[in-house]
C-alpha positions in Angstrom: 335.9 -60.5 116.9 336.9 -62.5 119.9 334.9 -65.1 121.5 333.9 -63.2 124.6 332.2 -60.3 122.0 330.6 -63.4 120.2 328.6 -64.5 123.4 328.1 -60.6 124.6 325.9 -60.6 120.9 324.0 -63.4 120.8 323.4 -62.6 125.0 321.5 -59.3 123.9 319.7 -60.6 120.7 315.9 -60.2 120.9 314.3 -64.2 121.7 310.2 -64.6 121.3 308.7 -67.4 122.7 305.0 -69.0 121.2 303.5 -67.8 124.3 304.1 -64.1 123.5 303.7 -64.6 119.6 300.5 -65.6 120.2 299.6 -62.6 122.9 300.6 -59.9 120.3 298.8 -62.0 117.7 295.2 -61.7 119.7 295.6 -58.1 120.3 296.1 -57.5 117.3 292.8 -59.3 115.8 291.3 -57.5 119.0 292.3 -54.2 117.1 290.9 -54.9 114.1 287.4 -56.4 115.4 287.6 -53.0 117.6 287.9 -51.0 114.6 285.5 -52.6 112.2 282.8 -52.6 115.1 283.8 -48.6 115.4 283.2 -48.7 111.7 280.0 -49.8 112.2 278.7 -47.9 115.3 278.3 -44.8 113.4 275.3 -45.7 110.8 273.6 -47.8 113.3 273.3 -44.8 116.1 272.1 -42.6 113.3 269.6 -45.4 112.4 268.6 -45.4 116.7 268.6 -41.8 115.9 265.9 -41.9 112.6 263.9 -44.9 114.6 263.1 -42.9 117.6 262.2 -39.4 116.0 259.6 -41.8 114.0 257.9 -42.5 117.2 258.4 -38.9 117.9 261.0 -39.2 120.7 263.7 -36.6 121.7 266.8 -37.8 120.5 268.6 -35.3 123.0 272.8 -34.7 122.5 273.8 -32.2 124.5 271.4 -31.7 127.5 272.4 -28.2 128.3 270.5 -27.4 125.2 267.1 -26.6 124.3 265.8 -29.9 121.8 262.2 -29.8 119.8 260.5 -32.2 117.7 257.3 -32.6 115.8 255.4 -35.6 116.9 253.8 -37.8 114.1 250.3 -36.9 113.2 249.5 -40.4 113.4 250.5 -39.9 117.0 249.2 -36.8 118.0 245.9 -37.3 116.9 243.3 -35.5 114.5 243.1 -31.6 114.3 246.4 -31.7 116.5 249.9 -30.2 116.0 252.0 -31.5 118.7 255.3 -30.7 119.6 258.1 -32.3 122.1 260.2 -29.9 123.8 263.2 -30.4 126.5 264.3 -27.7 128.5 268.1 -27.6 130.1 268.7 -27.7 134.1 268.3 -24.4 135.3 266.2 -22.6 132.6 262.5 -21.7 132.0 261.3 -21.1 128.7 258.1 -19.8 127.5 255.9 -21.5 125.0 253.8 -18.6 123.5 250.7 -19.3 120.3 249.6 -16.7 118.7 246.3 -17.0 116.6 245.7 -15.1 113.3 247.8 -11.6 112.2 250.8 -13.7 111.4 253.7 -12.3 109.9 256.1 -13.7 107.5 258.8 -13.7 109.5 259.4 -12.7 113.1 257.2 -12.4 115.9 254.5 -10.3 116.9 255.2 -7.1 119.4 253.1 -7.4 122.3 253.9 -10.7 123.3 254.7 -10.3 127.1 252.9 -12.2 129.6 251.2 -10.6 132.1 252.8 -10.5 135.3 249.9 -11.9 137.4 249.7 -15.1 134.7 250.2 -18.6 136.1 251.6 -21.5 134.2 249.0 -20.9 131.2 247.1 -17.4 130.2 246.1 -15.4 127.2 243.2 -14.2 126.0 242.1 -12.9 122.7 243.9 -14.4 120.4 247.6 -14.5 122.8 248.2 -17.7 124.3 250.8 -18.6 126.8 252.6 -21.6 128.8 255.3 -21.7 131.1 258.0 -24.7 130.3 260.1 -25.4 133.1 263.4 -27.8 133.1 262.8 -31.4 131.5 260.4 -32.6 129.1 257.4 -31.4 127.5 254.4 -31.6 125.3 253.3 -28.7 123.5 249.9 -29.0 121.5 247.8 -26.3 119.0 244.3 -28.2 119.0 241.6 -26.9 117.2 238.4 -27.3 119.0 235.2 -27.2 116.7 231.7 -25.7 118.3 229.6 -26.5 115.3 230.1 -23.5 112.9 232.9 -21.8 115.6 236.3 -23.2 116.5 238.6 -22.5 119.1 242.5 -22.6 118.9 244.2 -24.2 122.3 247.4 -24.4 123.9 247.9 -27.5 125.8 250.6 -28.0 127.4 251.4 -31.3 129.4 247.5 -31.9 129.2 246.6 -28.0 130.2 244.8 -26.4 128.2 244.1 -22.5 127.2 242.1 -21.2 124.2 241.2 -18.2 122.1 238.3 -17.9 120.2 238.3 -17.7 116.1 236.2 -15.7 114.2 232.9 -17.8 112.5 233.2 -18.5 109.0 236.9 -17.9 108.9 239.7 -20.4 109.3 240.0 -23.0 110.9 236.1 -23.1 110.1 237.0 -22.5 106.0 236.7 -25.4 103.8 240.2 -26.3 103.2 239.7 -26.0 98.9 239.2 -22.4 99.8 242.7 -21.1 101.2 246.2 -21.6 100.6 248.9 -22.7 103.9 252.3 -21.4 103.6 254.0 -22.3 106.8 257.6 -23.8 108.5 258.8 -24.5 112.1 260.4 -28.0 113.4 259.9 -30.8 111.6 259.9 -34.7 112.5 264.0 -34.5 113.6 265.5 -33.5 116.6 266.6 -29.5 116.2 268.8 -28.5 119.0 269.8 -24.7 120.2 271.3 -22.5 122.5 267.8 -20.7 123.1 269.7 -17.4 122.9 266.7 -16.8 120.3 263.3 -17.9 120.1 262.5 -20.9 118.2 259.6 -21.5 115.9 257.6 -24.7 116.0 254.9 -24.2 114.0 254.3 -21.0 111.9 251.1 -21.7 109.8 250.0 -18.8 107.3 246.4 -19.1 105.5 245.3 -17.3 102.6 242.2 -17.3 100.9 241.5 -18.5 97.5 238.9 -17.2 95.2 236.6 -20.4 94.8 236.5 -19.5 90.7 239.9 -20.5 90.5 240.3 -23.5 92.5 239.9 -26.1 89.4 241.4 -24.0 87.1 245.0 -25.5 85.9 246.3 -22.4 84.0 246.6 -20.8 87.5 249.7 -18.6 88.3 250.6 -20.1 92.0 249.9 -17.9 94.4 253.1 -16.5 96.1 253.3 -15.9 99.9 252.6 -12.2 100.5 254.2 -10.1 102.8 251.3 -9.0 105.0 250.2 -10.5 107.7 247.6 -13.8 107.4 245.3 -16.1 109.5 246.7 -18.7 110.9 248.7 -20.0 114.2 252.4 -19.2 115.2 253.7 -21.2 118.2 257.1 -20.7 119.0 259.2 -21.2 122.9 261.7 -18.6 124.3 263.4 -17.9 127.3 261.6 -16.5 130.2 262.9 -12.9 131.2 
């Protein structure tokens, strides 16, 4: 090798200077911190998450969804179930309650509004409010009239109600029936609303008050016929 391909070699050969050791030294701690915070991002959103459904906030993801959640009885207040609904841009949704005759599963038949109803109707037992786009609050209350109650519908601080029967639930001593029930509990559920969703479906059964203290028992198994009880649930509007 001559002494003109000597000088063309070291001409070419790769030279660092501090300055630029340093630069790629910093970015690459930058990386790292990045990555670790990344790392860490992910339990505390889900601990945001858990924080703010224990105060019964909406923790909503996607907001061309349809999000419920069960507020805290602590919150909602005695003899109240209270739910939190938000409804997507450009829907309407239906919250509907339906008092006593409540199946196992699905809903009942005749559940359409009439078509004169306003933003809350019902009558005799069929309870209705209209949800339009953003957020809600959707309450059963049970409203006592010394031995009578009333079940009611409020909704954003309207209220509808349908009368109950006297000396049937919610009246009943709670030692004398058994609650089967489901719905949304106290975390965010989200969904396409394509079907109806159930907040609270509350099924009563009466006990035989010989057998309340008696241990030997068989538990009583949720029957198939319809029961007392509340079913609240929120669907689309036709």
């Amino acid at each position: 090798m001559d002494q003109n391909d000597t000088t063309s070699a070291s001409r070419f050969r790769p030279r660092f200077s501090l300055l630029t050791v340093l630069l790629v030294m910093a970015l690459v701690a930058c990386g790292i911190t990045i990555w670790q915070l990344w790392q860490e991002v992910g339990p505390l959103r889900a601990e945001n998450k858990r924080f703010n459904e224990e105060r019964g906030t909406l923790v909503i993801g996607d907001p061309n969804q349809l999000h419920a959640l069960k507020i805290p009885d602590r919150f909602a207040g005695e003899g109240r179930e209270s739910f939190r609904v938000y409804v997507p841009p450009g829907q309407s949704y239906v919250a509907f309650l339906w008092v006593n005759s409540i199946p196992k599963a699905g809903f009942p038949e005749h559940r359409k509004p009439s078509d004169f109803a306003g933003i809350l109707g019902g009558g005799h037992g069929r309870l209705f409010g209209e949800l339009r786009p953003g957020e809600h609050i959707v309450t059963v209350n049970t409203v006592r009239h010394g031995g009578k109650a009333d079940i009611a519908l409020d909704v954003d601080s309207l209220d509808v109600s349908a009368n109950t029967t006297k000396d049937q639930w919610p009246t009943a001593k709670p030692e004398n029936y058994t609650v089967f029930g489901g719905g949304v509990d106290r975390t965010t559920v989200a969904a396409d609303g394509a079907e109806p969703l159930v907040l609270l479906r509350q099924r009563i059964m009466g006990v035989a008050r010989e057998t309340v203290h008696v241990s030997y028992v068989t538990p009583i198994r949720e029957p198939d016929l319809p029961l007392d009880g509340v079913l609240l649930w929120v669907e689309r509007a036709k």
